[in-house]
DSSP file (Angstrom, degrees, kcal/mol; ACC not computed):
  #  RESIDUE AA STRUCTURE BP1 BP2  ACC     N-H-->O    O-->H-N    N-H-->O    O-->H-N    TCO  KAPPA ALPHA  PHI   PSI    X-CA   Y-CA   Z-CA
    1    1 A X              0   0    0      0, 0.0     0, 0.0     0, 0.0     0, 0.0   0.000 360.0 360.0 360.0 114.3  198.0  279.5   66.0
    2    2 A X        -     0   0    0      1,-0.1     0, 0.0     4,-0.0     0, 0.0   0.719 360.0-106.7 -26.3 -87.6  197.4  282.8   67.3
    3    3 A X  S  > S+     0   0    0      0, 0.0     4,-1.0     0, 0.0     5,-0.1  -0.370 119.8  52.2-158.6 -28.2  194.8  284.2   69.5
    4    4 A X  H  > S+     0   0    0      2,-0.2     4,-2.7     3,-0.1     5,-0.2   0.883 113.7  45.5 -54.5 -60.4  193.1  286.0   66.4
    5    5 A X  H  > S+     0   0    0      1,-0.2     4,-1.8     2,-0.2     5,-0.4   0.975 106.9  52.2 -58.0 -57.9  193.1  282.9   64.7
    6    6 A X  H  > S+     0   0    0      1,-0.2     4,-1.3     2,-0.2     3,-0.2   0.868 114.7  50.7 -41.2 -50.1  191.7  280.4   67.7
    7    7 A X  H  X S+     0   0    0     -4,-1.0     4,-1.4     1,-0.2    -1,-0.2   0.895 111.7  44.0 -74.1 -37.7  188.6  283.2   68.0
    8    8 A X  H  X S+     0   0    0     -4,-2.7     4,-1.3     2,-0.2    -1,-0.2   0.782 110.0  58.3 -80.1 -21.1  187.8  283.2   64.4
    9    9 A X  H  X S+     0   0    0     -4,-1.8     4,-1.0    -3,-0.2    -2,-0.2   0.675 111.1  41.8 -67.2 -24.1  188.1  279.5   64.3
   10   10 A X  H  < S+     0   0    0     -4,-1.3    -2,-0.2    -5,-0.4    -1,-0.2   0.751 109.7  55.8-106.0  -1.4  185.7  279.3   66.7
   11   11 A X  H >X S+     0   0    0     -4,-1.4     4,-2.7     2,-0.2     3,-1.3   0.794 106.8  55.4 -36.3 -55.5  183.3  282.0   65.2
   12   12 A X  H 3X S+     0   0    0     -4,-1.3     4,-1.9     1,-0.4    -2,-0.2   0.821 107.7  41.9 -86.3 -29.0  183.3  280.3   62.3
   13   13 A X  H 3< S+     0   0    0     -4,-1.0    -1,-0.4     2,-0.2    -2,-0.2   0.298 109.7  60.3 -97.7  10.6  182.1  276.9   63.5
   14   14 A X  H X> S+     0   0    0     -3,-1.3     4,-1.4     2,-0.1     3,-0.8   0.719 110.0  44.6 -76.9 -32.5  179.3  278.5   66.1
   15   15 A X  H 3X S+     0   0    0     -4,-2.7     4,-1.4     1,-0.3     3,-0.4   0.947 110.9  50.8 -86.8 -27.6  177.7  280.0   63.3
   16   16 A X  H 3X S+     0   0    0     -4,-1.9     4,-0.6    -5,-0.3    -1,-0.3   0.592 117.9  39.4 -78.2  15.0  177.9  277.0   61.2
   17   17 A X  H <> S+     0   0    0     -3,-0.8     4,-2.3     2,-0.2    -1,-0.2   0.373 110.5  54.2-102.7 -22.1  176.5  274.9   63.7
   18   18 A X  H  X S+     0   0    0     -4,-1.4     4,-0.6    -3,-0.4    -2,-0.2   0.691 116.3  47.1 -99.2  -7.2  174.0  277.9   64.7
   19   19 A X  H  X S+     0   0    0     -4,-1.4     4,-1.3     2,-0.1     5,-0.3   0.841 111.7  57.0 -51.8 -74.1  173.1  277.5   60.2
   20   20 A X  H  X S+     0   0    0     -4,-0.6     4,-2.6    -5,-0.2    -2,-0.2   0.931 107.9  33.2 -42.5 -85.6  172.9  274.1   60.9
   21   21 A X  H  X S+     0   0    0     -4,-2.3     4,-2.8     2,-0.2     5,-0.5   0.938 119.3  54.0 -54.6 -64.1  170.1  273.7   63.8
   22   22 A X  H >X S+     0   0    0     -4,-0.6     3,-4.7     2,-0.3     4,-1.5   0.453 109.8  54.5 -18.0 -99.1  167.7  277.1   62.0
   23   23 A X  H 3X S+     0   0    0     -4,-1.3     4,-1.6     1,-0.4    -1,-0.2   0.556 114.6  36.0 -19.1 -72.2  168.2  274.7   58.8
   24   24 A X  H 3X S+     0   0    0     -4,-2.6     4,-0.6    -5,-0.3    -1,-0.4   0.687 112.7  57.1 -70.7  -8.5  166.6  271.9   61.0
   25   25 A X  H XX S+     0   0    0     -3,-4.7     4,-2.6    -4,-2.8     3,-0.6   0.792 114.3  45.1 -67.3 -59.2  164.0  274.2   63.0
   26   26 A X  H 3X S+     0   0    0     -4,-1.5     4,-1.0    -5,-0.5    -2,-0.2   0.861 106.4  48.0 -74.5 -10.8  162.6  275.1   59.7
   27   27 A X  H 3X S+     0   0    0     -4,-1.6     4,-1.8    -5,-0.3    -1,-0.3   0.786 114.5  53.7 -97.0 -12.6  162.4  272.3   57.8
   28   28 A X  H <X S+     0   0    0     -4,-0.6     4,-2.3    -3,-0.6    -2,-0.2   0.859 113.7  43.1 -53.1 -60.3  160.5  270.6   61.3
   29   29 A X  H  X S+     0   0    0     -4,-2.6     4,-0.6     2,-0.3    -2,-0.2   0.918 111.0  55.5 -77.4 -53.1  158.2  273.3   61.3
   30   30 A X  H >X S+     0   0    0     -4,-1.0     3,-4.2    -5,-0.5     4,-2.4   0.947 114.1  44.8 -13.6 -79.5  157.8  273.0   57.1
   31   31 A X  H 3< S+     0   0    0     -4,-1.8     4,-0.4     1,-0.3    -2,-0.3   0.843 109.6  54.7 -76.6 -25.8  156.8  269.5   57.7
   32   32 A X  H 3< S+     0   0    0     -4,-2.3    -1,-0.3     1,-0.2     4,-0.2   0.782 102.9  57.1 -30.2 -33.0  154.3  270.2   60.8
   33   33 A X  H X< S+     0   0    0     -3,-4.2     3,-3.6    -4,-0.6    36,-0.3   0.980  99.3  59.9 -96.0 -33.9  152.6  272.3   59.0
   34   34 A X  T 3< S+     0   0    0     -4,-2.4    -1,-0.2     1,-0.3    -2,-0.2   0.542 104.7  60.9 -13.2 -19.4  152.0  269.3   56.2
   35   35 A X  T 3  S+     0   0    0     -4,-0.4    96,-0.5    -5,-0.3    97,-0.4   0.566  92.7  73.4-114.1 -20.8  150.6  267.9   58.6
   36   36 A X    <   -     0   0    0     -3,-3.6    32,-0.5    -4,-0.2    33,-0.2  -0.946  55.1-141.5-140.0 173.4  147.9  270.0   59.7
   37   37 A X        -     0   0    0     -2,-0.4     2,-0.4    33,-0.2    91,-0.1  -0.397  14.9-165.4-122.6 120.4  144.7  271.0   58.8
   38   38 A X        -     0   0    0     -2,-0.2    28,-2.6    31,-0.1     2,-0.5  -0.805   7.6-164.1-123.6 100.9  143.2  275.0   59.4
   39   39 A X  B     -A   65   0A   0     -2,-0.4     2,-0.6    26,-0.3    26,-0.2  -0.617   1.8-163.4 -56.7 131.1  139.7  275.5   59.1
   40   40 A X        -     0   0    0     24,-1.7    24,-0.4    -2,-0.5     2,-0.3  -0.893   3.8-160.0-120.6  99.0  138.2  279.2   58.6
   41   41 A X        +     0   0    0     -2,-0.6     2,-0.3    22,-0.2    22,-0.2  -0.521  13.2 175.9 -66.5 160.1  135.0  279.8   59.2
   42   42 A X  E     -B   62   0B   0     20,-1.2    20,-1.5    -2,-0.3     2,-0.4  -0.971  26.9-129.7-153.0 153.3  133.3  283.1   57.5
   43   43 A X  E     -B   61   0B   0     -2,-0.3    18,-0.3    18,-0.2     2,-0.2  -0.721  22.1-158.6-106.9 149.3  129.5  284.1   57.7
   44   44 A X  E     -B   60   0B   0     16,-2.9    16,-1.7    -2,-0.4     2,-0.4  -0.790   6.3-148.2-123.1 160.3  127.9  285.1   54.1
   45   45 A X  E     -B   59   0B   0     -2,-0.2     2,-0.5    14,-0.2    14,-0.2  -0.971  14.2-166.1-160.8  99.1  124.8  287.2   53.9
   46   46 A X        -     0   0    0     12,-3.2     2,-0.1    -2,-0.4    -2,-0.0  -0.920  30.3-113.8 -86.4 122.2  122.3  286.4   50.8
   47   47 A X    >   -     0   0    0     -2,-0.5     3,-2.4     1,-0.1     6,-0.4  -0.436  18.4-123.0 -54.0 144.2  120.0  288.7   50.2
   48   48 A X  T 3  S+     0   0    0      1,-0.3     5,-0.2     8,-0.1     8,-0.2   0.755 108.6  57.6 -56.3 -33.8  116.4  287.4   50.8
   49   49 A X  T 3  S+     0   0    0      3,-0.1    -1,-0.3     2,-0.0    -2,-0.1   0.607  87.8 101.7 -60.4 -19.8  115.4  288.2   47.2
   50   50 A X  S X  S-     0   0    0     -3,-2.4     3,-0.7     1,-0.1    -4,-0.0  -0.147  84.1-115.6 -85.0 177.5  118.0  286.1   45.7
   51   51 A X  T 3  S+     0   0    0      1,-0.2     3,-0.3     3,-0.0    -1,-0.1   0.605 103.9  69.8 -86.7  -4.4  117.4  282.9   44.4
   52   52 A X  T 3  S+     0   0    0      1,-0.2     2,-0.8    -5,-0.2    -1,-0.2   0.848  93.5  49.3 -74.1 -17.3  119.5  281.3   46.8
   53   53 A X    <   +     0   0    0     -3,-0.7     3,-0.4    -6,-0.4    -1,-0.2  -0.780  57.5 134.4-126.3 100.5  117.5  281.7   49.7
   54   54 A X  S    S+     0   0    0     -2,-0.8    -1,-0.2    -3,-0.3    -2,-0.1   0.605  70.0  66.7 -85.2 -19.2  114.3  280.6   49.2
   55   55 A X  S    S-     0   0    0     -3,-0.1    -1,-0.2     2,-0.0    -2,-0.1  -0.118 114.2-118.6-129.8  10.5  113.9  278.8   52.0
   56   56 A X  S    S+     0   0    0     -3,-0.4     2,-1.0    -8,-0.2    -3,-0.1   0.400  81.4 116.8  31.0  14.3  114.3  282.6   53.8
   57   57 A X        -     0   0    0      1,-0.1    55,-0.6    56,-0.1    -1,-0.1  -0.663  45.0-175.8 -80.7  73.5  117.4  281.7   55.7
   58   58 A X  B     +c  112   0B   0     -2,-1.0   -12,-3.2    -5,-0.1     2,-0.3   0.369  52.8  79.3 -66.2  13.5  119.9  284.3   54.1
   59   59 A X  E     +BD  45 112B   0     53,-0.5    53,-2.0   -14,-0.2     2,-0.3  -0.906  48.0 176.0-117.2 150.9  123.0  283.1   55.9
   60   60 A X  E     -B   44   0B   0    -16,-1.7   -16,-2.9    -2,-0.3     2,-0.3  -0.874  26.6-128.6-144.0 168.1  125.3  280.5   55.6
   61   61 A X  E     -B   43   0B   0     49,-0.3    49,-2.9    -2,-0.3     2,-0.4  -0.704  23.8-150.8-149.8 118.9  128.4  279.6   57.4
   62   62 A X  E     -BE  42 109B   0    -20,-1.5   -20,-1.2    -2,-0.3     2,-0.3  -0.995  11.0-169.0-111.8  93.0  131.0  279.1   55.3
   63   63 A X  E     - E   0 108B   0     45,-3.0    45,-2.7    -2,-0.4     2,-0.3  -0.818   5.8-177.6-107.7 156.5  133.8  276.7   56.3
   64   64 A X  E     - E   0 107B   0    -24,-0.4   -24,-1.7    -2,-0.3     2,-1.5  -0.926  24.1-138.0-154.0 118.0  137.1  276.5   54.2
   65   65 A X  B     +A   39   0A   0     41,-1.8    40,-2.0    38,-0.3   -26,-0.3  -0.496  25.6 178.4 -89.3  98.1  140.4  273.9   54.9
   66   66 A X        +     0   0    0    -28,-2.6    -1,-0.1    -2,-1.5   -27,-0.1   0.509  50.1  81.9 -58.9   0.8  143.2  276.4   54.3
   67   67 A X  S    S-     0   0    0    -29,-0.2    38,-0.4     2,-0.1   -30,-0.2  -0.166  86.8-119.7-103.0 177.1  145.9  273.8   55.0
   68   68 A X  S    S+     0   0    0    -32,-0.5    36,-0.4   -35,-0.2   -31,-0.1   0.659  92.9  85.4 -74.6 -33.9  147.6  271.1   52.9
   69   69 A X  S    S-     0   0    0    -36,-0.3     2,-0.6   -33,-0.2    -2,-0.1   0.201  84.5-109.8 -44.5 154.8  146.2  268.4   55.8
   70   70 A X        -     0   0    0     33,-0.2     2,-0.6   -35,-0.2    61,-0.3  -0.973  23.9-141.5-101.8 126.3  142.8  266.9   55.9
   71   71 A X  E     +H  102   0C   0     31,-2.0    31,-1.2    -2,-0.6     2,-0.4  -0.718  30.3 167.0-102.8 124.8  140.3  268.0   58.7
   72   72 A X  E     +HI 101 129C   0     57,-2.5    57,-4.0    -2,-0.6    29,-0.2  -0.926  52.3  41.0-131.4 159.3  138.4  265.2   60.0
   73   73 A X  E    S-     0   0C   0     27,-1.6    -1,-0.2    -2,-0.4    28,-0.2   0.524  81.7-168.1  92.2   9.9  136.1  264.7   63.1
   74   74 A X  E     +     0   0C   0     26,-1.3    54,-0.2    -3,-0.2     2,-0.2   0.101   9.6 177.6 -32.3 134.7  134.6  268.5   62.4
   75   75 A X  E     - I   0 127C   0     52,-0.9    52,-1.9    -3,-0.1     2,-0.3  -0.864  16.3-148.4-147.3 146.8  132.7  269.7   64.9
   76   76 A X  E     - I   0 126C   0      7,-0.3     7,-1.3    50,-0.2     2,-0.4  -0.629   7.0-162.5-125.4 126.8  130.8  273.2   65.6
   77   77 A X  E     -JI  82 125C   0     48,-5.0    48,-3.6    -2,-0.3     2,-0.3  -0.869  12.7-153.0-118.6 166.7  130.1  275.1   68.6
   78   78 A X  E >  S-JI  81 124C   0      3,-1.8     3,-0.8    -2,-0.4    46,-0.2  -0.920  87.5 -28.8-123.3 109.2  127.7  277.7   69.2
   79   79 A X  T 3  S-     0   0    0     44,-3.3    -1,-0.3    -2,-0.3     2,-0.2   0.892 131.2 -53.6  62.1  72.5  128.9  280.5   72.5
   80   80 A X  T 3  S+     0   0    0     -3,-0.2     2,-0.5     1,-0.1    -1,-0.2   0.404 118.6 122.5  40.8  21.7  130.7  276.7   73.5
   81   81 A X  E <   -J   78   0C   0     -3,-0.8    -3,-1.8    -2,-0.2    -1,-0.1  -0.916  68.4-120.0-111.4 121.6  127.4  274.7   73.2
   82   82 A X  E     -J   77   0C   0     -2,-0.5     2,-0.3    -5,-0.2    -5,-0.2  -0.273  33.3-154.3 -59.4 162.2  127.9  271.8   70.5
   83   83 A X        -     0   0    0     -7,-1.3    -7,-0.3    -6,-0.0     2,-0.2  -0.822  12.8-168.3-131.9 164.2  125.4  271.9   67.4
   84   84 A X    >   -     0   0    0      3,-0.4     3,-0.9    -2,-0.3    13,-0.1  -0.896  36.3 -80.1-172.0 144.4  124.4  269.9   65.5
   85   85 A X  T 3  S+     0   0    0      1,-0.2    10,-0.2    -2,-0.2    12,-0.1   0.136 111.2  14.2 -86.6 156.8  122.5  270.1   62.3
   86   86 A X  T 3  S+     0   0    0      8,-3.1     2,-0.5     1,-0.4    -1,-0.2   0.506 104.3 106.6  93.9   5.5  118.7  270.7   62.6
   87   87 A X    <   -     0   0    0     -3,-0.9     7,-0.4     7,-0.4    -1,-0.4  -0.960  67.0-125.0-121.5 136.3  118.9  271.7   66.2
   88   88 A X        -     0   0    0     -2,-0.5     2,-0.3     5,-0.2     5,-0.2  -0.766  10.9-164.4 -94.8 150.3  118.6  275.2   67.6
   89   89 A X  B >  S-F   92   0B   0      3,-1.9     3,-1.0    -2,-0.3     2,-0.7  -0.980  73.7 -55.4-111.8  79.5  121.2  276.7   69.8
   90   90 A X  T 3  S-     0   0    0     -2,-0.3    28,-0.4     1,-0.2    30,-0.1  -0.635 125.8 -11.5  74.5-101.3  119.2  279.7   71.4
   91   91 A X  T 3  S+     0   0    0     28,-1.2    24,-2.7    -2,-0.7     2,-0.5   0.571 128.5  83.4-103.0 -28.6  117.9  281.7   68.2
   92   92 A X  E <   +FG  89 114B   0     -3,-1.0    -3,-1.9    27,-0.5    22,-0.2  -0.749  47.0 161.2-102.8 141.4  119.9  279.9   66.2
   93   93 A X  E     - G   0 113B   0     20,-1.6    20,-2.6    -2,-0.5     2,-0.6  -0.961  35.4-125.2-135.9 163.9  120.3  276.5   64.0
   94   94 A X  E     - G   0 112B   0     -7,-0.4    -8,-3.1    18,-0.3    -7,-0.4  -0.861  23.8-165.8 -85.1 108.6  122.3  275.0   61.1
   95   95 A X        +     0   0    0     16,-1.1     2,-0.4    -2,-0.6    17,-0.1  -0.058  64.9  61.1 -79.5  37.0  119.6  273.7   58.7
   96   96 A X  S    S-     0   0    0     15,-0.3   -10,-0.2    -2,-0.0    -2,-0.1  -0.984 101.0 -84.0-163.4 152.7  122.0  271.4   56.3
   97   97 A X        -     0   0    0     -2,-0.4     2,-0.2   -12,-0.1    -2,-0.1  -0.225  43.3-120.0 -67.7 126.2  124.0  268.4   57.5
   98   98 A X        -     0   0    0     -4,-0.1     2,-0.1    12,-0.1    -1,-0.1  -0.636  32.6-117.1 -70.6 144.9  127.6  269.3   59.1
   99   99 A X        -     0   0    0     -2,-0.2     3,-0.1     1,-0.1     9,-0.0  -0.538  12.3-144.5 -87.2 171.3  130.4  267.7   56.9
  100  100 A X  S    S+     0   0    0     -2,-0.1   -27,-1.6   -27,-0.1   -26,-1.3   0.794  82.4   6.2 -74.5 -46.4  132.8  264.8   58.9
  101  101 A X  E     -H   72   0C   0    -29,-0.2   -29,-0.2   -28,-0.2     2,-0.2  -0.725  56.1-151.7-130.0 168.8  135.4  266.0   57.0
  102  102 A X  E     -H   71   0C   0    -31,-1.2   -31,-2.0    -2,-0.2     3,-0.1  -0.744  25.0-133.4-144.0 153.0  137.1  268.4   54.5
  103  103 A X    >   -     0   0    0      1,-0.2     3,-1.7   -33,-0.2   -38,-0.3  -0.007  52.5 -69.6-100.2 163.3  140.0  267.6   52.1
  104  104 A X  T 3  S+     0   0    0    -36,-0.4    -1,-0.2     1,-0.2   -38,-0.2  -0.348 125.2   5.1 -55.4 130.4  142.9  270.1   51.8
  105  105 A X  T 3  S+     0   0    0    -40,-2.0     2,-0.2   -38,-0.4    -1,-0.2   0.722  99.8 135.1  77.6  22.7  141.6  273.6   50.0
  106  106 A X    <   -     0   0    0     -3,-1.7   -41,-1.8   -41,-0.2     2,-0.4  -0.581  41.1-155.7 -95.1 158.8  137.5  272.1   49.9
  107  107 A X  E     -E   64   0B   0     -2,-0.2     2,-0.4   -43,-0.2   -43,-0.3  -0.952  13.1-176.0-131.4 148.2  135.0  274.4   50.9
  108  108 A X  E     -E   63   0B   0    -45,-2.7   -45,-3.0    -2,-0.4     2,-0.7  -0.993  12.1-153.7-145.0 143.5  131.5  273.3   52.4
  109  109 A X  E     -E   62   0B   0     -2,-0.4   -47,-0.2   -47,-0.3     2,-0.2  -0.984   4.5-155.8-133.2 144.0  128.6  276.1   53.3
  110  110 A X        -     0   0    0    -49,-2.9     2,-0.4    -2,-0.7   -49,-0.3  -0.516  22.3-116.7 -98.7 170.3  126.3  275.2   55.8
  111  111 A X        -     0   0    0     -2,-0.2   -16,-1.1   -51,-0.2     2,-0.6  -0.801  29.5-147.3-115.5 146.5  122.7  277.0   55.7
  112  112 A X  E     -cG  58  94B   0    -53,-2.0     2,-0.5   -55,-0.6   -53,-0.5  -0.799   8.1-159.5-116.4  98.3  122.1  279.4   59.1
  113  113 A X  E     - G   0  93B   0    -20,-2.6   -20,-1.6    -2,-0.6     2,-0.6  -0.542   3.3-156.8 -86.8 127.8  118.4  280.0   60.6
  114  114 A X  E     - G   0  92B   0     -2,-0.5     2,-0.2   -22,-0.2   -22,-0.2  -0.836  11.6-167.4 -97.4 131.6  117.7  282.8   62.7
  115  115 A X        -     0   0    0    -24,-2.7     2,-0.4    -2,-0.6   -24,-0.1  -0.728  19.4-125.4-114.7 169.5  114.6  282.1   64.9
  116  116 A X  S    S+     0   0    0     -2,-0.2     2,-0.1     1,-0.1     3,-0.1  -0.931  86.7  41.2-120.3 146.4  113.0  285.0   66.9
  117  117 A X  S    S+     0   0    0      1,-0.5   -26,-0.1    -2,-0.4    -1,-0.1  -0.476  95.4  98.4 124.4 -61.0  112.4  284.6   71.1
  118  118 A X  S    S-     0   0    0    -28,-0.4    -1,-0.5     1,-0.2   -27,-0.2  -0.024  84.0 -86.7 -47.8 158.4  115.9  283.0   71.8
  119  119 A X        -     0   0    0      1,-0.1   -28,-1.2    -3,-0.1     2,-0.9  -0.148  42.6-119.3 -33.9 131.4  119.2  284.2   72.9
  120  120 A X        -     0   0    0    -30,-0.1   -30,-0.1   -29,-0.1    -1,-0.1  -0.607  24.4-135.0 -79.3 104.6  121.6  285.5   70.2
  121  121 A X        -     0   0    0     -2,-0.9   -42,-0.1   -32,-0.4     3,-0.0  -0.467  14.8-163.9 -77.4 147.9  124.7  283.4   70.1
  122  122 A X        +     0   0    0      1,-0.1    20,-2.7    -2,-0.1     2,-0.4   0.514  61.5  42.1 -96.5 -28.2  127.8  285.7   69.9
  123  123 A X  E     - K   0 141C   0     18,-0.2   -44,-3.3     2,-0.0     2,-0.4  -0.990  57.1-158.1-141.8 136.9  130.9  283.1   68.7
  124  124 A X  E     -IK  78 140C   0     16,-2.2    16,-3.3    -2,-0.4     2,-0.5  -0.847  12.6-176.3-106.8 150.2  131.2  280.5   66.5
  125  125 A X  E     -IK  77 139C   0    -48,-3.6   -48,-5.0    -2,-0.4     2,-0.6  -0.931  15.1-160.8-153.4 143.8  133.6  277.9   66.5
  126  126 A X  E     -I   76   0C   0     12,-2.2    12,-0.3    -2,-0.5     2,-0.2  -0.970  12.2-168.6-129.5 123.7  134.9  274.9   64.6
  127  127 A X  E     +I   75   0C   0    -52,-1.9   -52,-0.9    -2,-0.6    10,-0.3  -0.759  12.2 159.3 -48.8 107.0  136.8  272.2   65.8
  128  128 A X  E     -L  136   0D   0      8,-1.9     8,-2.4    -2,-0.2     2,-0.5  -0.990  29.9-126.3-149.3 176.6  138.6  269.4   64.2
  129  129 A X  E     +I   72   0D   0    -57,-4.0   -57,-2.5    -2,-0.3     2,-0.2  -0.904  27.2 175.8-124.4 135.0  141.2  266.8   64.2
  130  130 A X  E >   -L  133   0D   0      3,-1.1     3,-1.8    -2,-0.5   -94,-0.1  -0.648  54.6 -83.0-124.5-175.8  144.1  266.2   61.7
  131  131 A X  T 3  S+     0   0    0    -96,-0.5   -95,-0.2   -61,-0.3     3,-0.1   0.543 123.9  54.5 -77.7  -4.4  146.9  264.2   61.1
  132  132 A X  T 3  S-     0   0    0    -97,-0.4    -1,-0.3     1,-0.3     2,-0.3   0.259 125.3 -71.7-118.8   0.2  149.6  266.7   63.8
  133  133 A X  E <   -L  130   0D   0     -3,-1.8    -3,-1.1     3,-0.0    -1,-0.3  -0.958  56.6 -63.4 165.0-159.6  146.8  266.1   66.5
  134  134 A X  E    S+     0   0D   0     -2,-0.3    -5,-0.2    -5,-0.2   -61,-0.1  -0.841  87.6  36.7-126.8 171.8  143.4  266.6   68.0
  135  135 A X  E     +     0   0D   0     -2,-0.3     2,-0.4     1,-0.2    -6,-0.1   0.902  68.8 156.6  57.9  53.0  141.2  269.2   69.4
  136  136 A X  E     -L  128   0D   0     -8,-2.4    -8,-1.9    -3,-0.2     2,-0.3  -0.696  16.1-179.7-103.1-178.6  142.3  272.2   67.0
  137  137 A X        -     0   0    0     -2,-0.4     2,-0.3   -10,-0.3   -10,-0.2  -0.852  28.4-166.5-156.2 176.3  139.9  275.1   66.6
  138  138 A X        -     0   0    0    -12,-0.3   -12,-2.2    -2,-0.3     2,-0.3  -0.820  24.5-143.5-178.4 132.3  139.5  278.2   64.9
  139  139 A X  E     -K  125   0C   0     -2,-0.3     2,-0.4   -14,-0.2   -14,-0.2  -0.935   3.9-154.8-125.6 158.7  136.4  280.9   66.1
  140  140 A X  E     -K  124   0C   0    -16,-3.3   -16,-2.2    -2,-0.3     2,-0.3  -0.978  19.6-130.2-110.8  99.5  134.2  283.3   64.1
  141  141 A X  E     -K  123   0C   0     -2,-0.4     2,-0.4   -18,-0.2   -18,-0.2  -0.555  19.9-140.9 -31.3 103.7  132.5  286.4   65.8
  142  142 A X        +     0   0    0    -20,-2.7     2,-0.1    -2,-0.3    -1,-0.1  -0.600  34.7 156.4 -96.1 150.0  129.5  286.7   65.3
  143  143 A X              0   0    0     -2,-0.4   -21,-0.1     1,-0.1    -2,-0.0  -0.585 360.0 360.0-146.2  89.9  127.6  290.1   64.7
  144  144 A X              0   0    0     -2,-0.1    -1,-0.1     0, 0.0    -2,-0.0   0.365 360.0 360.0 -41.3 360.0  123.7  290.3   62.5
């Protein structure tokens, strides 16, 4: 065997070994993500006239699990102070029950009061825990 040969022999088995591990990085990472759970919040703006918001609180908070995963143990902050529903957070409160959970692709809207005299809080952020760990998160910017 040559010196040509010996280099190409060993070309050929770095790269099928360097085939090999990619193959197994991605299919680890494939099944990680199976495994968890993304929540999105996004703010919605009803007009006051409509029939949804009777109740004059034209915003809702929108949460949506983008993942394949189930998100469980939800929890919502407001500018990093927990909420919780029926309680104001400066100028604002969630008037409808936060869910515990939400199933892969479920969507849940929460209802949003603005009060006048408090602070405005500036980020929102939801929490939750899924089946690849605990304490993931995802924040919303808020801007009225």
């Amino acid at each position: 065997m040559n010196m040509f040969e010996l280099v190409a022999a060993f070309m050929t088995a770095a790269a099928t070994t360097i085939t090999a591990v990619l193959t197994a990085l991605r299919y680890r990472h494939e099944r990680a993500l199976e495994r968890r759970a993304f929540v999105q919040a996004k703010l919605v703006e009803y007009p006051e006239v409509s029939g949804l918001s009777r109740r004059g609180d034209p915003y809702r908070i929108e949460l949506h699990n983008a993942r394949q995963a189930k998100a469980e143990n939800i929890r919502l902050l407001l500018d990093g102070e927990k909420v919780k529903a029926r309680q104001a957070v400066g100028s604002m409160k969630i008037t409808s029950l936060i869910p515990h959970a939400l199933e892969p692709g479920q969507t849940a809207q929460l209802r949003l009061a603005l009060d006048l005299g408090g602070p405005q809080p500036t980020k929102f952020t939801v929490a939750w825990d899924d089946p690849a760990g605990r304490h993931h998160s995802s924040s919303l910017d808020l801007s009225f």
